[in-house]
Every structure is written in C-alpha cells, then in structure tokens.
Jmol script that loads the backbone (N, CA, C; Angstrom):
load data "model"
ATOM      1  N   UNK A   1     -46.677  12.180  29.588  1.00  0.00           N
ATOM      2  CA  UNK A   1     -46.302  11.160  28.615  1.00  0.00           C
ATOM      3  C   UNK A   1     -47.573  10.540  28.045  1.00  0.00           C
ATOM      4  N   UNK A   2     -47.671  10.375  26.808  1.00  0.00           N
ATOM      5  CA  UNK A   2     -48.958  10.111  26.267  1.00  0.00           C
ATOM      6  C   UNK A   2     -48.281   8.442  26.296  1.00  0.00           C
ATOM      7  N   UNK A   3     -49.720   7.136  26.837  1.00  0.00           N
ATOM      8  CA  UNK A   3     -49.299   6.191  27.276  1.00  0.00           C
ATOM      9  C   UNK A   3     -49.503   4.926  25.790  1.00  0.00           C
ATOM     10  N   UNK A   4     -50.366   5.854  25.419  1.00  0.00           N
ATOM     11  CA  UNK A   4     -51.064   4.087  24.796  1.00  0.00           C
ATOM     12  C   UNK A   4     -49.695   3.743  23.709  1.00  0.00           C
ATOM     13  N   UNK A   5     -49.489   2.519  23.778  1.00  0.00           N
ATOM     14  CA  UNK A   5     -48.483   1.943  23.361  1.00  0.00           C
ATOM     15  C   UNK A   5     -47.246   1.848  23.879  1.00  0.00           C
ATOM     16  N   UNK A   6     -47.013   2.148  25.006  1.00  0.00           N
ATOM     17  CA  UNK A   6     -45.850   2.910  25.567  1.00  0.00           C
ATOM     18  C   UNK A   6     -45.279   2.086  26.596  1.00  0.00           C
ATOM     19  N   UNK A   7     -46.375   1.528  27.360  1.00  0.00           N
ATOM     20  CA  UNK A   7     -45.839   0.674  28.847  1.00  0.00           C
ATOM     21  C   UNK A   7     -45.004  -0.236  28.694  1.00  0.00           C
ATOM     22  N   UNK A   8     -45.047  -0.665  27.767  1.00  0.00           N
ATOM     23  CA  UNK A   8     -43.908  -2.263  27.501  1.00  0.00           C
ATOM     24  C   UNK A   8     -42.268  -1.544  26.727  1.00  0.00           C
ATOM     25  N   UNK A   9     -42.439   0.024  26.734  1.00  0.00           N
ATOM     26  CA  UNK A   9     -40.991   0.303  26.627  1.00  0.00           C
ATOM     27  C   UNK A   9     -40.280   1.237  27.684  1.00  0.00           C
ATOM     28  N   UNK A  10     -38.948   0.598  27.849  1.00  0.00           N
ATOM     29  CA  UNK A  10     -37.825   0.949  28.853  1.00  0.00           C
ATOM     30  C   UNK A  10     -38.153   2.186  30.206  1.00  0.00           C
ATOM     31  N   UNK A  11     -38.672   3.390  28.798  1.00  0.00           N
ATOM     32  CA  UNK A  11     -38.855   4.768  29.539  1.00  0.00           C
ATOM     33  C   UNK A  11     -39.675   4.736  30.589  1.00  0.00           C
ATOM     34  N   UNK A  12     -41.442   3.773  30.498  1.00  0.00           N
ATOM     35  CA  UNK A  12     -42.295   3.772  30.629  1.00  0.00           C
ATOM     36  C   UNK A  12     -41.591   3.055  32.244  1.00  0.00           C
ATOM     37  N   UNK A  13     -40.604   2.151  32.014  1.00  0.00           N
ATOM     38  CA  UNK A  13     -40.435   1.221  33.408  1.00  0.00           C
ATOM     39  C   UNK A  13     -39.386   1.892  34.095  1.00  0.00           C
ATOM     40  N   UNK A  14     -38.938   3.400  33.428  1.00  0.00           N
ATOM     41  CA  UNK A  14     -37.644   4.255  34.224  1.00  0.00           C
ATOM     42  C   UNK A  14     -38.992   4.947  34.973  1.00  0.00           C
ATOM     43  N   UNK A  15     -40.063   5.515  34.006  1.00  0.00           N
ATOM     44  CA  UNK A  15     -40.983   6.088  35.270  1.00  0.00           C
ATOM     45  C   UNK A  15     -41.520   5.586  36.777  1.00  0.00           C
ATOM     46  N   UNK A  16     -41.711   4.483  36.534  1.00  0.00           N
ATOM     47  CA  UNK A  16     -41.958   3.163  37.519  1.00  0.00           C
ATOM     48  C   UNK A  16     -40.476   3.567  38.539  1.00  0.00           C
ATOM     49  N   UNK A  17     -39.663   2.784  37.943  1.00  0.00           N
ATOM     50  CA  UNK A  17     -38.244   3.136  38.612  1.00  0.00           C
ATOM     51  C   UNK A  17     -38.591   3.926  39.638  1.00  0.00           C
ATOM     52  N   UNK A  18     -38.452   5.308  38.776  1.00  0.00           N
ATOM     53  CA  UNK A  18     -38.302   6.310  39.268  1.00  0.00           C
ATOM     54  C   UNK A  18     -39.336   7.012  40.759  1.00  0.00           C
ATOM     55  N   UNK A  19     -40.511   6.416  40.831  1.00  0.00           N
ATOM     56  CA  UNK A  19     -41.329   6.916  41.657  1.00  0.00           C
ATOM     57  C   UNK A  19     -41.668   6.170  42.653  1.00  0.00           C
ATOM     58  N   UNK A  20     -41.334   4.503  42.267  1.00  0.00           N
ATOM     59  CA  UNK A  20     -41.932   3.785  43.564  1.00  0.00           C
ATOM     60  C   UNK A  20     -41.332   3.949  44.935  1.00  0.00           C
ATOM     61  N   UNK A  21     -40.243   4.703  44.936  1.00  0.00           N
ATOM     62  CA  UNK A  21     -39.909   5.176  46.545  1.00  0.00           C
ATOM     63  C   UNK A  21     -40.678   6.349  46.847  1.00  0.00           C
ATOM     64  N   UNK A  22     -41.223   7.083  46.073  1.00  0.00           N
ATOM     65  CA  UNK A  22     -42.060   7.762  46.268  1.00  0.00           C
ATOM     66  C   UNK A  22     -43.987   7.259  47.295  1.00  0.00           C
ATOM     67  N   UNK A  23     -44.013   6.413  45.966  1.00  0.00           N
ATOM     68  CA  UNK A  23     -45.536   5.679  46.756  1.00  0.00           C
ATOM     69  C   UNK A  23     -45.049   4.634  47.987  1.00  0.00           C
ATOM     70  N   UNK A  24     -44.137   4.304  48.144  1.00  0.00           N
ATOM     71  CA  UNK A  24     -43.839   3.453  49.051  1.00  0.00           C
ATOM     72  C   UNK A  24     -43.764   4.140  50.211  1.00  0.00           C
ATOM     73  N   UNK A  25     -42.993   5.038  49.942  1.00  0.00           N
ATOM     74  CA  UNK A  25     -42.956   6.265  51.329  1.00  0.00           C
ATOM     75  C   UNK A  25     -43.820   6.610  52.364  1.00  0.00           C
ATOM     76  N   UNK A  26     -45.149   7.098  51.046  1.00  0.00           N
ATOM     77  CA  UNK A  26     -46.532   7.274  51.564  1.00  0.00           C
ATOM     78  C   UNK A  26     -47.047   6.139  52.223  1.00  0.00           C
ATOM     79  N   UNK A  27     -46.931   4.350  52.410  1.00  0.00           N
ATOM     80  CA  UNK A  27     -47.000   3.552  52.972  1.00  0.00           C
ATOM     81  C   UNK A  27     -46.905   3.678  54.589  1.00  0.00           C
ATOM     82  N   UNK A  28     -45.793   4.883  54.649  1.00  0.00           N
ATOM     83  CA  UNK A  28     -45.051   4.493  56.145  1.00  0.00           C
ATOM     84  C   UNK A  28     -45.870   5.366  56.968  1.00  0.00           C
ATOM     85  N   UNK A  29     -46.830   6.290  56.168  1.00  0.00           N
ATOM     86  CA  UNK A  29     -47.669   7.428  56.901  1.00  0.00           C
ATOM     87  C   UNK A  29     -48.088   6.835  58.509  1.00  0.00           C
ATOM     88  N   UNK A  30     -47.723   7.180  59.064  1.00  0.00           N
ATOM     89  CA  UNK A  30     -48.275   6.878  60.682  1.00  0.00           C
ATOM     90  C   UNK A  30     -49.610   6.760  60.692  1.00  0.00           C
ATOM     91  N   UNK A  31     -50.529   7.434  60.144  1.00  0.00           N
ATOM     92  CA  UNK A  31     -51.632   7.119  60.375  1.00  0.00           C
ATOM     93  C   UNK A  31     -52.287   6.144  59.509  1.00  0.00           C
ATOM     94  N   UNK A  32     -51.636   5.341  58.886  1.00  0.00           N
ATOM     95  CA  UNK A  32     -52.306   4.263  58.201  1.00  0.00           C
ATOM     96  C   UNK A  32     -51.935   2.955  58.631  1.00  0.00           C
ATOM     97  N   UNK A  33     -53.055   2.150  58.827  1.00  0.00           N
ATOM     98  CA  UNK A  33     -53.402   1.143  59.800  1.00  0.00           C
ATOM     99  C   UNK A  33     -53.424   0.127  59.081  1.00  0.00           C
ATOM    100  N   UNK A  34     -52.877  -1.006  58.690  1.00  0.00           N
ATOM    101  CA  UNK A  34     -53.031  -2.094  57.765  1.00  0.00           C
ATOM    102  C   UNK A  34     -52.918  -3.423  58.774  1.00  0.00           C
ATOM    103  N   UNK A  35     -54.249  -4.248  57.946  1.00  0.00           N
ATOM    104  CA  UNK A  35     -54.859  -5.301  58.383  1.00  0.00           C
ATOM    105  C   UNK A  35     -53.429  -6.256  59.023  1.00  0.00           C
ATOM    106  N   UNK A  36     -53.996  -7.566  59.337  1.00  0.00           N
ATOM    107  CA  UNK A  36     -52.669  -8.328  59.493  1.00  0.00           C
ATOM    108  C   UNK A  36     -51.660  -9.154  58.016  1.00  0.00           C
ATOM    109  N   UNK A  37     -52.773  -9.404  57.456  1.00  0.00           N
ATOM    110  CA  UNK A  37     -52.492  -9.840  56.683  1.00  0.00           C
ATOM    111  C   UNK A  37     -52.960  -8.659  55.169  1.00  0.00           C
ATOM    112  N   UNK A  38     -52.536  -8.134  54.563  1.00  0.00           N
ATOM    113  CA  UNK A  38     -52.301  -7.566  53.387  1.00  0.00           C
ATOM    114  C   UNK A  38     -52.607  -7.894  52.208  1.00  0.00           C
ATOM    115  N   UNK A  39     -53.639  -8.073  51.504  1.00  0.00           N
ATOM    116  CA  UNK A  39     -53.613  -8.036  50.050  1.00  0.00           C
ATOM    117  C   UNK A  39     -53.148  -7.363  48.689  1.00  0.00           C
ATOM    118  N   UNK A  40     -52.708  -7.574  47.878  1.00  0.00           N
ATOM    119  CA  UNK A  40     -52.310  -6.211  46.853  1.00  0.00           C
ATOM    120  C   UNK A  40     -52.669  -6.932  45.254  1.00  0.00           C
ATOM    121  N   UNK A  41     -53.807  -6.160  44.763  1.00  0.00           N
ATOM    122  CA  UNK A  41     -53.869  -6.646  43.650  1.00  0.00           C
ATOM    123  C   UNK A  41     -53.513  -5.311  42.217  1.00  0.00           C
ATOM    124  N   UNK A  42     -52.933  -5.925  41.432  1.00  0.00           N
ATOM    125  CA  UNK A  42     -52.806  -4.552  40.469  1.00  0.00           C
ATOM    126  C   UNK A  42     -53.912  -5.130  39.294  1.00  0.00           C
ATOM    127  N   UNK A  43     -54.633  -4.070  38.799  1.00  0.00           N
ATOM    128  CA  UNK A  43     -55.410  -4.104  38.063  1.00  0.00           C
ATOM    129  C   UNK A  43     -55.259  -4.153  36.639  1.00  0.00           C
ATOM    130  N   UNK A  44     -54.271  -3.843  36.166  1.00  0.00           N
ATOM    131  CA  UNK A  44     -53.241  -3.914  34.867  1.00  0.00           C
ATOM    132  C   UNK A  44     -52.775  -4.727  34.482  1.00  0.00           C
ATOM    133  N   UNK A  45     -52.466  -5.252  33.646  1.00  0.00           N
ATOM    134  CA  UNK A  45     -50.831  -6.760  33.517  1.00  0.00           C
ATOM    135  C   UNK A  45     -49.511  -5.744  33.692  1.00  0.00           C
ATOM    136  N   UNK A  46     -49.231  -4.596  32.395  1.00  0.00           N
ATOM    137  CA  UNK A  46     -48.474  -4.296  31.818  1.00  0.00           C
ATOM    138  C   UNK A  46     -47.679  -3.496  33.361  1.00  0.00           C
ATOM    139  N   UNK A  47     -48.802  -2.953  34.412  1.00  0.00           N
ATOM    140  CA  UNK A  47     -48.496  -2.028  35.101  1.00  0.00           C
ATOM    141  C   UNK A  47     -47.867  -3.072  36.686  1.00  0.00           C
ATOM    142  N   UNK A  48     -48.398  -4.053  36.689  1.00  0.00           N
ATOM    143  CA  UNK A  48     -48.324  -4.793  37.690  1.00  0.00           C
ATOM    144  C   UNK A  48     -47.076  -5.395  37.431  1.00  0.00           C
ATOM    145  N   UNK A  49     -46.699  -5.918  36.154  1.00  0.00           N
ATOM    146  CA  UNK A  49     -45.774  -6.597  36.162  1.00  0.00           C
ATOM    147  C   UNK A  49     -43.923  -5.595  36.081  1.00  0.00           C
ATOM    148  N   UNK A  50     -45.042  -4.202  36.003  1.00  0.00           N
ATOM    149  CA  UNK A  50     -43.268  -3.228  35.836  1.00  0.00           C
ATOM    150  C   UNK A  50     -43.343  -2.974  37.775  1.00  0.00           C
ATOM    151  N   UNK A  51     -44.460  -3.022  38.365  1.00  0.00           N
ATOM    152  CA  UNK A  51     -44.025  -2.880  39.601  1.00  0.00           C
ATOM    153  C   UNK A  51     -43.577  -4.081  40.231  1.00  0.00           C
ATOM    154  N   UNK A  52     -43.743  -5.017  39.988  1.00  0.00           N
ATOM    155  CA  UNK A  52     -43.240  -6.270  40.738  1.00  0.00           C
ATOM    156  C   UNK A  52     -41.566  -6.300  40.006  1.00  0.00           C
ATOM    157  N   UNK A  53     -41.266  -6.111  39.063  1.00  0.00           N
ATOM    158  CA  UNK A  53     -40.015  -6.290  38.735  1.00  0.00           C
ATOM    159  C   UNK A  53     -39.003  -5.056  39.240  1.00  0.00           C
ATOM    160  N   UNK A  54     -39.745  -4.138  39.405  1.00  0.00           N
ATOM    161  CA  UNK A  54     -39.175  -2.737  40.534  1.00  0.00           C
ATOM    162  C   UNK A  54     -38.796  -2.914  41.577  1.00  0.00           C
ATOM    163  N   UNK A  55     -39.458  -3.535  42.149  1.00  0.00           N
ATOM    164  CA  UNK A  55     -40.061  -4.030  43.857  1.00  0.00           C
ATOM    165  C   UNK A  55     -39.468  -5.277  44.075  1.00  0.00           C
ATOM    166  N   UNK A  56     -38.914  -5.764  42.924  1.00  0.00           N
ATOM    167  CA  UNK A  56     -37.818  -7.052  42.817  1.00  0.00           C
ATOM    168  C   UNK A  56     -39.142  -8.248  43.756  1.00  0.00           C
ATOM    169  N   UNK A  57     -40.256  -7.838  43.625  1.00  0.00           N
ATOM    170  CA  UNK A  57     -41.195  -9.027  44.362  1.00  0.00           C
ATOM    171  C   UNK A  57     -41.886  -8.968  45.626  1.00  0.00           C
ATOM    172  N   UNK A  58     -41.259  -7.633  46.507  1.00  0.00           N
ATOM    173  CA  UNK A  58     -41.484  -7.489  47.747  1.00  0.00           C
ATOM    174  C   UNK A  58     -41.667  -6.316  47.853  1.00  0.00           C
ATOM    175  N   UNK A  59     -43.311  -6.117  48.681  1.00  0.00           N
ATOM    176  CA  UNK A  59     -43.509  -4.432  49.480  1.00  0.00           C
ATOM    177  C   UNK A  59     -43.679  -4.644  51.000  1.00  0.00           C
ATOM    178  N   UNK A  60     -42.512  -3.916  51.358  1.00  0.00           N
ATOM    179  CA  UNK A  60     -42.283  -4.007  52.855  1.00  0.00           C
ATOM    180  C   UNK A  60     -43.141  -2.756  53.190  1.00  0.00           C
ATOM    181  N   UNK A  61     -43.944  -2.843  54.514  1.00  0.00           N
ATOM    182  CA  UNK A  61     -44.730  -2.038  55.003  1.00  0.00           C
ATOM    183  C   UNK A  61     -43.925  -1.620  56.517  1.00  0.00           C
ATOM    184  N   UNK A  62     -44.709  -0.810  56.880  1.00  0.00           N
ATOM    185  CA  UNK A  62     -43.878   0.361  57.912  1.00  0.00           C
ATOM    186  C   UNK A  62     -44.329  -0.815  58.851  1.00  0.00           C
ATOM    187  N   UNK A  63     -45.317  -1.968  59.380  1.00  0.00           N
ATOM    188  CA  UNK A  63     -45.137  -2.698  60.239  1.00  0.00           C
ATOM    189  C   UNK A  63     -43.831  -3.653  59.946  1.00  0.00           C
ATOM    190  N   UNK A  64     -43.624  -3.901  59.169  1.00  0.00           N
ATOM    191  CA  UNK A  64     -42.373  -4.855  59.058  1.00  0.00           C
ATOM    192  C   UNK A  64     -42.926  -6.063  58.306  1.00  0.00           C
ATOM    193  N   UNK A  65     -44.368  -6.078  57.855  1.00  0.00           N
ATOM    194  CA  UNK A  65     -44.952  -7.074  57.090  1.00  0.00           C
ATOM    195  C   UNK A  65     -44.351  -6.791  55.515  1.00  0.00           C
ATOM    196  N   UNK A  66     -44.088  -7.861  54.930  1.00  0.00           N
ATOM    197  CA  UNK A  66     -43.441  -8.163  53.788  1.00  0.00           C
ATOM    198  C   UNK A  66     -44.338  -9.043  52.611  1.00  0.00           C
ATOM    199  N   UNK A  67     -44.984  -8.009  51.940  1.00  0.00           N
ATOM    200  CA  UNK A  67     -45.816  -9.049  50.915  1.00  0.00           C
ATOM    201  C   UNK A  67     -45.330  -9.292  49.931  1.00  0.00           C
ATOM    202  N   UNK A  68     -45.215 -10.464  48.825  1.00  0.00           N
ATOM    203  CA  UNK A  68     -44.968 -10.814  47.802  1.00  0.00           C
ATOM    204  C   UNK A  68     -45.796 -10.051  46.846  1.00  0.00           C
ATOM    205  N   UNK A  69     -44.573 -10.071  45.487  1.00  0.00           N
ATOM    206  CA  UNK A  69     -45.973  -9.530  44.672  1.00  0.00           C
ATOM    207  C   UNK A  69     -45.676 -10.568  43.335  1.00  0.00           C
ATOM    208  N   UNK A  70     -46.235 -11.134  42.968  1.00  0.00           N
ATOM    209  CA  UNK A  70     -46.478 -12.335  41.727  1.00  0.00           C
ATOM    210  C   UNK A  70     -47.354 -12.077  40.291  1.00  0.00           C
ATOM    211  N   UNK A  71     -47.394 -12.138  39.990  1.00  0.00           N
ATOM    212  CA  UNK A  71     -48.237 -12.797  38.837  1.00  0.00           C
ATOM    213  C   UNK A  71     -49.600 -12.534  39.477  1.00  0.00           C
ATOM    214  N   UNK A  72     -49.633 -13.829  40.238  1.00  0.00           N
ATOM    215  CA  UNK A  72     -50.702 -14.139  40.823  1.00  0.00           C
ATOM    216  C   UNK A  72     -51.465 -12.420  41.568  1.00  0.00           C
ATOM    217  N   UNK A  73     -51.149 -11.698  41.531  1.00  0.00           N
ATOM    218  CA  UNK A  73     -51.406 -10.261  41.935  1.00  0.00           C
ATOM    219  C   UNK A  73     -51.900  -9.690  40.964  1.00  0.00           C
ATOM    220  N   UNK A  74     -51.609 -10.212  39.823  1.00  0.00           N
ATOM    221  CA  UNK A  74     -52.537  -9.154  38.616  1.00  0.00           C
ATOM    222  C   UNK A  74     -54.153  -9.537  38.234  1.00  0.00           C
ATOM    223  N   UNK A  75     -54.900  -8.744  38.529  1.00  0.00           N
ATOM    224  CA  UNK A  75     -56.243  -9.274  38.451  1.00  0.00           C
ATOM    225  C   UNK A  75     -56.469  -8.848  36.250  1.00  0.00           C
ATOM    226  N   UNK A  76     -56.049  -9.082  35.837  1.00  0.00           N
ATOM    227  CA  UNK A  76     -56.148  -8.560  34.568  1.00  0.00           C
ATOM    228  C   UNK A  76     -56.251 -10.202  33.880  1.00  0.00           C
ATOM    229  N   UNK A  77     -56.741  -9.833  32.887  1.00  0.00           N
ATOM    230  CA  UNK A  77     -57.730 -11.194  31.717  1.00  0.00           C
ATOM    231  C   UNK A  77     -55.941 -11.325  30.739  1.00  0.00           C
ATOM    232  N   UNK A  78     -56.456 -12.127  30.207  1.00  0.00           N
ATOM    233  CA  UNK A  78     -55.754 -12.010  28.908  1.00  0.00           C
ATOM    234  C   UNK A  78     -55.574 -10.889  28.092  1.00  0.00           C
ATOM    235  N   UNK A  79     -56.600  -9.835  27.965  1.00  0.00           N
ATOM    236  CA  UNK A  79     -56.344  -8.548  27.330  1.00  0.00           C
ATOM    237  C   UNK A  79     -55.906  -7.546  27.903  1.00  0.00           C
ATOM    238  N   UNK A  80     -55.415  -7.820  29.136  1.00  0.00           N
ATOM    239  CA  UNK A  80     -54.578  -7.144  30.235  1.00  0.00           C
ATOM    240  C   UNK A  80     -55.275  -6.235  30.434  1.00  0.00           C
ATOM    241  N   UNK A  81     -56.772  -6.466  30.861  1.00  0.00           N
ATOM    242  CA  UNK A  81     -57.608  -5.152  31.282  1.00  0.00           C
ATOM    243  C   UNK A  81     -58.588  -6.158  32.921  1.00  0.00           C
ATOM    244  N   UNK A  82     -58.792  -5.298  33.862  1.00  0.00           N
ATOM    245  CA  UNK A  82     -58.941  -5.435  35.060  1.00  0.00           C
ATOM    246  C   UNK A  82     -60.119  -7.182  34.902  1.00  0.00           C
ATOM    247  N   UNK A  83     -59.870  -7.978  35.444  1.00  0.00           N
ATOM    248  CA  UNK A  83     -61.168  -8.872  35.552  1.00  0.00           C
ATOM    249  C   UNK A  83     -61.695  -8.696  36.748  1.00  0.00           C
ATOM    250  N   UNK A  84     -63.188  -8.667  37.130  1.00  0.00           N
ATOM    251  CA  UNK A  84     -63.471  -8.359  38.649  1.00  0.00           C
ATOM    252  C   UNK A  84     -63.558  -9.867  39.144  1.00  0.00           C
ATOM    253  N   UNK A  85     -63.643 -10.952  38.735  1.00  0.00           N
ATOM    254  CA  UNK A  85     -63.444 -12.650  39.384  1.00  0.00           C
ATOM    255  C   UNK A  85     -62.309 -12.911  39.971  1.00  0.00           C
ATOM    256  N   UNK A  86     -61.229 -12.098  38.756  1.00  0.00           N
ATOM    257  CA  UNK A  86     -59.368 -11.987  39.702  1.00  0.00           C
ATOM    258  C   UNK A  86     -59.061 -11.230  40.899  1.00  0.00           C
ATOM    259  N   UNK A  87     -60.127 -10.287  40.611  1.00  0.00           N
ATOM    260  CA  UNK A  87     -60.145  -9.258  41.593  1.00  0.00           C
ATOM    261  C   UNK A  87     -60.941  -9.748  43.192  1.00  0.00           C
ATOM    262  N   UNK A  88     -62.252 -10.390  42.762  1.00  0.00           N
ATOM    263  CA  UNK A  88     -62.782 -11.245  43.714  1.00  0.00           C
ATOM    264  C   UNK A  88     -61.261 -12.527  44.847  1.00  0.00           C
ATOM    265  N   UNK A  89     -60.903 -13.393  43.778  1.00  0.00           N
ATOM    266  CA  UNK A  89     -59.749 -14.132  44.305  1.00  0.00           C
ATOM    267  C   UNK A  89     -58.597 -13.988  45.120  1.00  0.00           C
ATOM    268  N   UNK A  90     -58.011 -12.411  44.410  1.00  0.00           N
ATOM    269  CA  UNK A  90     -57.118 -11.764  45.192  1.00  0.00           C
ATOM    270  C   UNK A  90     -57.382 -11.618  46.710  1.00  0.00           C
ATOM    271  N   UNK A  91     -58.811 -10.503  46.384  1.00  0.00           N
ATOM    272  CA  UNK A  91     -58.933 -10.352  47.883  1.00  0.00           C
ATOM    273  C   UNK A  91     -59.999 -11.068  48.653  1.00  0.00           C
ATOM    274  N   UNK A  92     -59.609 -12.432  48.115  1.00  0.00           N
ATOM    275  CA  UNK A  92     -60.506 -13.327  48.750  1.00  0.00           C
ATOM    276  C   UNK A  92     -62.088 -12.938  49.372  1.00  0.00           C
ATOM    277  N   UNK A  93     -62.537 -12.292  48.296  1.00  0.00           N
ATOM    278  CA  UNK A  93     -64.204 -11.714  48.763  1.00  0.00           C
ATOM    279  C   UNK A  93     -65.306 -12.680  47.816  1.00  0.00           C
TER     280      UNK A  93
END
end "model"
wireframe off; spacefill off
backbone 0.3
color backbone group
C-alpha cells in the first residue's frame, strides 16, 4: 500500500485492525523478558493514535502487566514526526 496520505483513512486503520494480534502475539514469546515497569512510546501521531484506538488503550503483556497507551505515548511534535525530548520523557532518560 503506497502510504503517504493514506493513514488518516479507514483502510489504513483496517490494516492496524487487522495485524495487531499478530504483533501482540510476538509479545508472549517466552523468551522475552520485560522490565517491571514498561514503557511504550510510538514515534508517529497518525500511527500511535490508530494503535491506541485498536488496543482500545491497553497492551497486556504475557506477564499480566497492563500498560496504558495515551496520547501521552506519542513522542511526535506537532508535525507528527518523531521528537527525541518526547522521546527522552517517555522513557524517562
């Protein structure tokens, strides 16, 4: 799917739909070890905000930890392109 212009329509958020049980899956891999506490920042607006509305707000991890996902998760500026200061905040570095 050729993207530019594309994310803010329907199809673009059936793809989303369509795959996040997919990446979520890969979450439950046994061999992946996640901290106690969890950060998740999306680097996008357009992309962050079709997964949080997918995810209805919540990524449950194979420990049983339950992170929110907000707004506050998108490290992206006003021109909805990555800021590294949001990115700093997120993961509190």
């Amino acid at each position: 799917m050729h993207y530019k212009n594309k994310r803010k329509h329907k199809e673009y958020f059936g793809i989303i739909e369509n795959s996040v049980e997919w990446w979520t899956d890969k979450l439950k891999n046994d061999k992946l070890k996640f901290a106690p506490r969890v950060n998740v920042a999306f680097a996008f607006k357009v992309n962050g905000l079709s997964v949080i509305r997918v995810t209805q707000g919540q990524l449950k991890l194979k420990d049983g930890q339950v992170i929110k996902l907000t707004d506050d998760n998108i490290a992206a500026d006003g021109s909805g392109y990555t800021k590294s200061d949001k990115l700093r905040a997120i993961y509190k570095l």
